[in-house]
C-alpha angles and dihedrals in degrees: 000000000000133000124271090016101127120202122207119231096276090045084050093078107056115094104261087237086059088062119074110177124104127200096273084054087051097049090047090054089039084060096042096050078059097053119357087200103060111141118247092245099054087046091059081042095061103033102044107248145114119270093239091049095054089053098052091039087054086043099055091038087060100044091058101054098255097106140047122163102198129163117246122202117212107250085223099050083052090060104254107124098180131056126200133195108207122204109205122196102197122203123180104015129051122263092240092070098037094057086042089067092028080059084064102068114100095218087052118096104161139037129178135168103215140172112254141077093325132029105230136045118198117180107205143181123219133190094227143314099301085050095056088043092056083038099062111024100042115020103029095041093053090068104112107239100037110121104170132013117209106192126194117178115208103243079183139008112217096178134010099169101179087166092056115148133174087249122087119166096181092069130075128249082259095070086250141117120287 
């Protein structure tokens, strides 16, 4: 990698070969994580490439799996004021099926199978208190295999990074803060 690109703690653990992005690769995402909309001309502007080269750099970026440029709507835009994050114990039937249908759910965002004292994470969004209520007594709780709900409701949310990379220039090679 080159040098000067800094990696953050989870980034710190993936081989160096299995990387291929260069400075110039970095700088380009780093652009696009400001405004996923840039045109392909200011991004050669401010980066110092050629238009043509920015195109084929973002395309081959793309095409192995190390870019997507998406569009993320804001769960509170959307309507959805409250956040939840839902612990599941499963019994009779394997995790794997369970989060699978769990998956399914709209309000759903995120689901994990983790090692702990459930089997299964699901990070979630509600309208309001009647909503989680329904949620989570009468429509999580009917998937076969659930056996316990745990429940924890964000009374703030500190960070909800949908743009989140590997890459952080901002921190040193240490894993700290600038």
């Amino acid at each position: 990698m080159a040098e000067g690109v800094l990696k953050d703690a989870v980034a710190e653990r993936i081989p160096m070969h299995s990387l291929q992005m260069d400075e110039a690769d970095h700088k380009l995402v780093s652009l696009l994580r400001q405004d996923g909309r840039m045109p392909f001309k200011t991004l050669a502007e401010k980066t110092g490439l050629t238009e043509n080269t920015v195109r084929s750099r973002l395309r081959r970026l793309e095409e192995q799996d190390l870019l997507r440029v998406v569009a993320v709507t804001d769960f509170e835009a959307a309507g959805f004021s409250l956040m939840l994050a839902v612990g599941v114990q499963v019994e009779g039937r394997s995790a794997a099926e369970v989060a699978a249908d769990l998956a399914n759910f709209p309000e759903v965002f995120s689901v994990c199978q983790v090692v702990g004292s459930h089997d299964i994470e699901c990070l979630m969004v509600a309208e309001d208190q009647e909503a989680v209520s329904q949620l989570i007594t009468q429509r999580l709780a009917a998937v076969p295999g659930v056996r316990r709900l745990l429940p924890a409701m964000a009374i703030d949310v500190l960070k909800n990074q949908p743009n989140w990379v590997l890459f952080d220039k901002s921190r040193t090679a240490e894993g700290k803060d600038a």
